[in-house]
N, C-alpha and C positions, 0 to 999 in steps of 0.2 A: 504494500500500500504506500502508497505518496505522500511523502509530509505533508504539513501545511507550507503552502507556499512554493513546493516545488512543481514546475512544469512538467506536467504526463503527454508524452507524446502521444498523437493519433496514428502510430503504426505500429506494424506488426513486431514480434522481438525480433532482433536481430536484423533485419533490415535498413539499410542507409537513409540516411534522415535527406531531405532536401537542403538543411540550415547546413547540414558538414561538408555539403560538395562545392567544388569549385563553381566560381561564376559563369564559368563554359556550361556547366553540366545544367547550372539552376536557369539560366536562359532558354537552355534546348528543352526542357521542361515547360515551361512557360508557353513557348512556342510550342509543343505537343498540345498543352491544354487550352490553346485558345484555335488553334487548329480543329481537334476534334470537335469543340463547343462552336465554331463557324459549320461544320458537317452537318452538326444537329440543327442546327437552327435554317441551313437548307433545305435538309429534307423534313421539318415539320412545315417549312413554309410550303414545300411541295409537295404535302399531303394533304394541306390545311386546303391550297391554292380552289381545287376542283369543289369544295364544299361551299365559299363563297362567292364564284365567280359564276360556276356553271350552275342555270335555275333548276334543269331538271335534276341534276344531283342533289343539289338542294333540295328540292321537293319531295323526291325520292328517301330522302333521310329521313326529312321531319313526318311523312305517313307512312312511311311502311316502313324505316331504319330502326324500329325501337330496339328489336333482339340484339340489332349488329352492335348498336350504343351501348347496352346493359354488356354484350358479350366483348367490347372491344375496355368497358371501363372494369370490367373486372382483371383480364391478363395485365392491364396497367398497375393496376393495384398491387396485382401479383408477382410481378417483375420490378419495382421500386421498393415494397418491402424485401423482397431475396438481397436484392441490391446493396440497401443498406444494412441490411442483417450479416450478411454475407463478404465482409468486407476483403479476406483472403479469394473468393473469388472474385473480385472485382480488380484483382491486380495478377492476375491468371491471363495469358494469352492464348487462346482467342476469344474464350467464354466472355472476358468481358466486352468486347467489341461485339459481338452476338444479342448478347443481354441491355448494353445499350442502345443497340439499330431497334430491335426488338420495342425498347421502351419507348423512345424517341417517334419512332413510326405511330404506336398507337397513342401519344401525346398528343402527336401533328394532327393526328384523324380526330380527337377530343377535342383539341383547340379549332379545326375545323369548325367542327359543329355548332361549339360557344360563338364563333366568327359569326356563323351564317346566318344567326338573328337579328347583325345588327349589319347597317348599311355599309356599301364597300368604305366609301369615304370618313364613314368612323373607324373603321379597319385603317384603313391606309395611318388617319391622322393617330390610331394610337401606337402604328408601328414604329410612324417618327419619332412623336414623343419619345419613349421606351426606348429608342434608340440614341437621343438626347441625353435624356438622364440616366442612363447605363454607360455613354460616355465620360459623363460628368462624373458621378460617381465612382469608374476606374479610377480616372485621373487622381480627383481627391484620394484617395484609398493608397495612390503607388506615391501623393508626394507629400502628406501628411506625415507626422512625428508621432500620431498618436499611435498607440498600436487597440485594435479592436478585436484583437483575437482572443481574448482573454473576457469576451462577454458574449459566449458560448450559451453559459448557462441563463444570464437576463436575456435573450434573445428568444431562447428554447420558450421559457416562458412567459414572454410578450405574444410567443406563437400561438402556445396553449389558449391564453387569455383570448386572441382572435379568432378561433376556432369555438370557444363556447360561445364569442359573442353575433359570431356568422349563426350558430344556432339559432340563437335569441332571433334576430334578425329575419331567417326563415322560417318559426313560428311563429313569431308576430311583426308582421313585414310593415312598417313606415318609409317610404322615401327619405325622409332625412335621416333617419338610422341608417338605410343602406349606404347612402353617402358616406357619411360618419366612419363606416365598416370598412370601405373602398378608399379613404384617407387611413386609416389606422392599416390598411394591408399594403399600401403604398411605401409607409411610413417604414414599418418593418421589414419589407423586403429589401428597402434598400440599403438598411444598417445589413443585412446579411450579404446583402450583393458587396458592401465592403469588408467583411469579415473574412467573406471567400477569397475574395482579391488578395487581402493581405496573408493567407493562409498560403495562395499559391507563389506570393513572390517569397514566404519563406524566411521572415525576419520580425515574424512576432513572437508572440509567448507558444504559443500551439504549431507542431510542428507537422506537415505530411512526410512521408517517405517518396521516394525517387520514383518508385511504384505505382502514385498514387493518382497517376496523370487523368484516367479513366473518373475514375471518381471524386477529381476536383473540377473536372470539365461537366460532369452530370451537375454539383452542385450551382457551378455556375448559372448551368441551362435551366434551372430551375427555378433560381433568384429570378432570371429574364423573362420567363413565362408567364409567373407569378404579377411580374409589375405588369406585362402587357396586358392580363385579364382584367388586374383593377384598375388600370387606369381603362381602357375599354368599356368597364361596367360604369366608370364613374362620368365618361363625358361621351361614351357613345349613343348615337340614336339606333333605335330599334327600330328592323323592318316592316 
């Protein structure tokens, strides 16, 4: 067990930490993970693409796609918990490039869907957005002094808290509660879109392994999808 106060890596024993390797190796890193996390966000856009563009796919979904939704939001379900349960597989070659095309495809098909409710042009405008302050956010995260990696745990449970209150929310639905809910998911996804950043440049308190490139580029992918919904649900019009 860990004193108080000392730093617990997030890898496996034995494994090469990212913080002990040379500046060669922690760049070629970096570059793998935002490599794969551009992959991902390809092919969710070109899975998403056919759901909001083409009517009768669209149409097609929303009356007679119910099984494929319920049957495509369950393997999602089930391949992001393996995922993160699973963390020696996730640094396994090929299973994890298998498991994340896998995960990724049935995101893009998900994010589809959520897309095809609301108009292209609230589409388009919250890809900008999202794409704005996910810039923003790198940046600050690579030239800031602070380190954020070390609020793992008040994150975890900011999350918790937005998750019972998305409940609340969904039982008893007010317009300005959902706002409210889509400001608060905003809010926290993007301290974690910087917690991830700083995890993978490798010079905070939390450490990944060399290994870990797979699984910091899923993280990423997720902070980015995350801000794209709420801000989507927060300034998009519905078709």
């Amino acid at each position: 067990m860990a004193e108080a106060g000392e730093t617990v890596p997030l890898t496996a024993a034995g494994q090469k930490l990212l913080q002990d390797e040379s500046p060669e190796i922690r760049s070629g890193f970096i570059r793998k993970v935002y490599g794969i996390l551009s992959a991902q966000l390809l092919l969710t856009a070109a899975v998403a693409a056919p759901l909001v563009v083409e009517g009768e796919v669209r149409d097609w979904i929303h009356k007679e796609g119910q099984s494929l939704i319920i049957g495509v939001c369950v393997l999602n379900i089930v391949l992001i918990c393996a995922m993160a349960c699973c963390r020696n597989t996730m640094r396994s070659f090929p299973t994890n490039y298998i498991m994340l095309f896998a995960f990724t495809a049935t995101e893009g098909f998900l994010v589809g869907v959520v897309c095809s409710t609301y108009t292209l042009n609230s589409v388009m405008y919250a890809v900008i957005a999202t794409g704005l302050l996910v810039g923003c956010l790198t940046l600050y995260a690579i030239t800031t002094k602070s380190d954020f990696t070390g609020m793992g745990v008040y994150l975890f449970a900011a999350l918790l808290v937005l998750l019972i209150f998305g409940l609340f929310c969904w039982l008893f639905p007010f317009p300005f509660m959902e706002k409210v809910y889509c400001c608060l998911g905003i809010l926290i996804f993007s301290f974690y879109l910087i917690f991830d950043t700083q995890l993978i440049m490798g010079n905070g308190e939390l450490r990944l392994g060399i290994d870990d490139s797979v699984y910091a580029a899923l993280n990423l992918y997720l902070d980015i999808i995350q801000l794209f919904l709420y801000i989507l649900q927060l300034f998009g019009e519905r078709r």
